[in-house]
N, C-alpha and C positions, 0 to 999 in steps of 0.2 A: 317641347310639343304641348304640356299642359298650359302653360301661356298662349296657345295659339299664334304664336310669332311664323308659324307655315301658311297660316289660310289667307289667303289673296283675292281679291274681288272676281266678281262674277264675269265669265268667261265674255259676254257682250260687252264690257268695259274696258276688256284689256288692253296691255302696248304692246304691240308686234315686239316691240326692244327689246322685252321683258324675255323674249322666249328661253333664252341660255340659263335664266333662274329658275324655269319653270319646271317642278318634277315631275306633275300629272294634273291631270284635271278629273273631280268628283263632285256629281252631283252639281254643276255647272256650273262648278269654281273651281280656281286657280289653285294648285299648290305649290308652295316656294318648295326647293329645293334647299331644307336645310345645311348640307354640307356645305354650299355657295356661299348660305349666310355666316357661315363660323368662318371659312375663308376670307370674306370680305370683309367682317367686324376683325377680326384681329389687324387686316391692313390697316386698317381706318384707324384701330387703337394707337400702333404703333408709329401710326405717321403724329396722330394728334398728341404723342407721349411726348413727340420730339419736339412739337411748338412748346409743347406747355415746360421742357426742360429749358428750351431757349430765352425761357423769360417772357415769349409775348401771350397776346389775349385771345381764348378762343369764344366767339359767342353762342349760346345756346340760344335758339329760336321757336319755342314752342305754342303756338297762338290756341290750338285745338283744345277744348274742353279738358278731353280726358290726358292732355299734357300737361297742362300747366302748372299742377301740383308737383309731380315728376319732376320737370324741368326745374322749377324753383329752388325745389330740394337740394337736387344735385348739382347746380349749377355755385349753388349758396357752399356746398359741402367745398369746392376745391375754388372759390373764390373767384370765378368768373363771371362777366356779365350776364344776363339774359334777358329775352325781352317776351313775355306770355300773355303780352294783350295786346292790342290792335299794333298792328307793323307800323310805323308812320313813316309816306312817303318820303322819299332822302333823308332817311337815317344813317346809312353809312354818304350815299353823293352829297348829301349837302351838311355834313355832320358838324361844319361849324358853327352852322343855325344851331341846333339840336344842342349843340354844346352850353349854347346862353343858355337856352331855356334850362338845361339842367342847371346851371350857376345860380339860376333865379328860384328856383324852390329849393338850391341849399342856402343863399341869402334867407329865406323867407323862415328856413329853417330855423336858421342862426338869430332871428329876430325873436323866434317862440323862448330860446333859450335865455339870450341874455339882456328880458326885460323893458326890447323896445314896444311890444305889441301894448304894454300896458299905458302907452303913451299917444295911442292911438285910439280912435271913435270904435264904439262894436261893430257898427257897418262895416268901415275897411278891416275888422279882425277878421269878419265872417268872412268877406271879400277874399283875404288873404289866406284864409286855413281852406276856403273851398279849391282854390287855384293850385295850392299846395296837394290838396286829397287828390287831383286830378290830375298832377302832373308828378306827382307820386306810384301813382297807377300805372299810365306808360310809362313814366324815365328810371322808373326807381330801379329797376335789373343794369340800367348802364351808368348810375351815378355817379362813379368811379372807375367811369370809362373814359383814358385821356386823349386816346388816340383811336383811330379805326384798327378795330382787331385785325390778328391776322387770320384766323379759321372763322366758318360759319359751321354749326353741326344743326344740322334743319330734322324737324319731325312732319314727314310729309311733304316733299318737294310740291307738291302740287297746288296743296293751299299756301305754298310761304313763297311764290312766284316770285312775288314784288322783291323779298328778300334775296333772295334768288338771284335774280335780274340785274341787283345792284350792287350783289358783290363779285361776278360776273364782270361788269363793265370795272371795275377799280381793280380788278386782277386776284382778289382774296380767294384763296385755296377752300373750297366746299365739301361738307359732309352730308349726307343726308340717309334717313329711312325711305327707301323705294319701295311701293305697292305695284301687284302687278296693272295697275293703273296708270303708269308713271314711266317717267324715262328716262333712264339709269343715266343716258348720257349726258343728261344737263348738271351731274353733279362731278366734282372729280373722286370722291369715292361714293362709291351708293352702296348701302347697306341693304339688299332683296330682304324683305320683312314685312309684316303686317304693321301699318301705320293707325290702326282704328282700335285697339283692342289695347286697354290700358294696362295688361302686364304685360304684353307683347314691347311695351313705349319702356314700361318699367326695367326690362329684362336688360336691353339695349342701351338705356341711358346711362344706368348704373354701370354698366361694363365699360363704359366710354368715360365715366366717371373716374371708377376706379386706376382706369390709364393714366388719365391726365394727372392725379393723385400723385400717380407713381414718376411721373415725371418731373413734377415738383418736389417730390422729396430729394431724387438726385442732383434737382441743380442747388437744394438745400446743402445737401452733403459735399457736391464739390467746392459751393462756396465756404462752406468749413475747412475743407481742406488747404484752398486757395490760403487761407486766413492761417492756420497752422504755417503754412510752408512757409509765404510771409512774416511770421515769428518767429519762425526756427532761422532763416539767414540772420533778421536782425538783431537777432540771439547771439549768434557767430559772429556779426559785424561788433559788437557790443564787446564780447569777449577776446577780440583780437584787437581792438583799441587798447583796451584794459592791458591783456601782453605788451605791447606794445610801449604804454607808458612808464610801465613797472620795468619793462627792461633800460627806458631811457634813464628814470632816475636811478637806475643800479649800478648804470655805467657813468653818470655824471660824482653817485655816490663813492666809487672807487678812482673818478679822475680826483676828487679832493680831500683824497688818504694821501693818494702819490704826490700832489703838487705839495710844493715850497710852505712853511708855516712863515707868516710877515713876522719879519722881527728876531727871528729866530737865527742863533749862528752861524756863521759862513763854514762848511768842515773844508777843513785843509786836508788839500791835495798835496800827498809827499813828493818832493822832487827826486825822480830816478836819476835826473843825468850829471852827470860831472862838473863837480866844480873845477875853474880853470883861473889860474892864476894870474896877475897883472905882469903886463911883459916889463 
């Protein structure tokens, strides 16, 4: 409650949708209904625990002022994409475009480093470090983006529309902070919260943080495990070869005690039976 993560916009702005979050109204604004929001943040955690244990990408969407700092943070904390400045239209619909351009200021990158720019006029250095500072600023939260994430976690459904909209038509599973200005059901999990209030964004993102964390670390530890078990058979396949060969030369070691030495004398066999006389 000291975060203000309950107070919700003023009662003339609201969404009929909202009503099932809403606890009361004071002083002619909205209150969340915070037991709703611990209810619905823990879904949200544990759905997005299970993307991030599966290996794929959740992207963080923060364009608002007082997110951007927040989102970068945490986004940057468990190594996911994010994008905190202007959405650019078909980033996820048209994201093979979006993919050159990012290829082209990590080209442009790779040129500061090893020596070509010095090979070049100052016009095209400026040229090239300004296109870099610019395309750094948008693309640099999905650099290392290969593919279309699988979540969207949005701050404020309402300003990230566009984002919204577009991962919506490509089928990608949504997250977002719902104000009672907004409408739960554009998202597939909505988090009832205060979208305006920077510890209210802070409160929320760090907990979704903190999830996603936690589901990288287990598919850290099953991959360990995976890799153990992996060692341990061929551990076993290893040592049952090894039996195996030690028992063959043990038994060839005792066929060539028992066989014949060359060379060696013939032992006579004593005749048991009767000698018989010439008729």
């Amino acid at each position: 409650m000291e975060a203000g993560v309950h107070f919700g916009h003023l009662k003339k702005k609201w969404n009929p949708k909202m009503l099932p979050y809403i606890f009361a109204e004071k002083k002619g604004i909205h209150i969340i209904d915070l037991n709703k929001t611990t209810e619905s943040l823990q879904e949200a955690s544990a759905a997005l625990k299970q993307i991030a244990k599966s290996g794929k990408k959740i992207m963080f969407v923060g364009t608002k002022k007082q997110a951007k700092e927040i989102v970068t943070e945490c986004a940057k904390r468990v190594s996911m994409p994010f994008v905190t400045e202007r959405w650019l239209g078909g980033m996820l619909t048209n994201f093979n475009t979006v993919r050159k351009s990012v290829k082209k200021m990590q080209s442009i990158e790779k040129m500061l480093t090893d020596g070509t720019f010095d090979s070049i006029t100052k016009k095209e250095r400026l040229t090239l470090a300004r296109d870099k500072d610019k395309m750094e600023k948008v693309l640099g939260g999905i650099a290392q983006l290969g593919r279309v994430p699988a979540a969207l976690f949005l701050i404020d459904i309402g300003h990230e529309h566009i984002a919204l909209a577009e991962a919506k038509k490509l089928g990608i599973t949504t997250f977002g902070m719902v104000d009672t200005n907004s409408d739960p059901n554009k998202v597939d999990f909505a988090i009832p919260s205060n979208d305006d209030a920077t510890k209210s964004i802070a409160i929320i993102v760090n907990y979704i943080a903190a999830a996603i964390a936690e589901g990288l670390v287990e598919r850290q530890a099953a991959k360990d495990e995976d890799v153990e078990e992996v060692t341990s058979d061929e551990n076993e396949k290893k040592a049952a070869r090894i039996q195996a060969e030690a028992e063959i030369e043990a038994s060839r070691g005792r066929g060539e005690k028992t066989a014949r030495t060359p060379g060696a004398p013939k032992r006579r066999i004593p005749n048991t039976g009767r000698r018989t006389g010439a008729r």
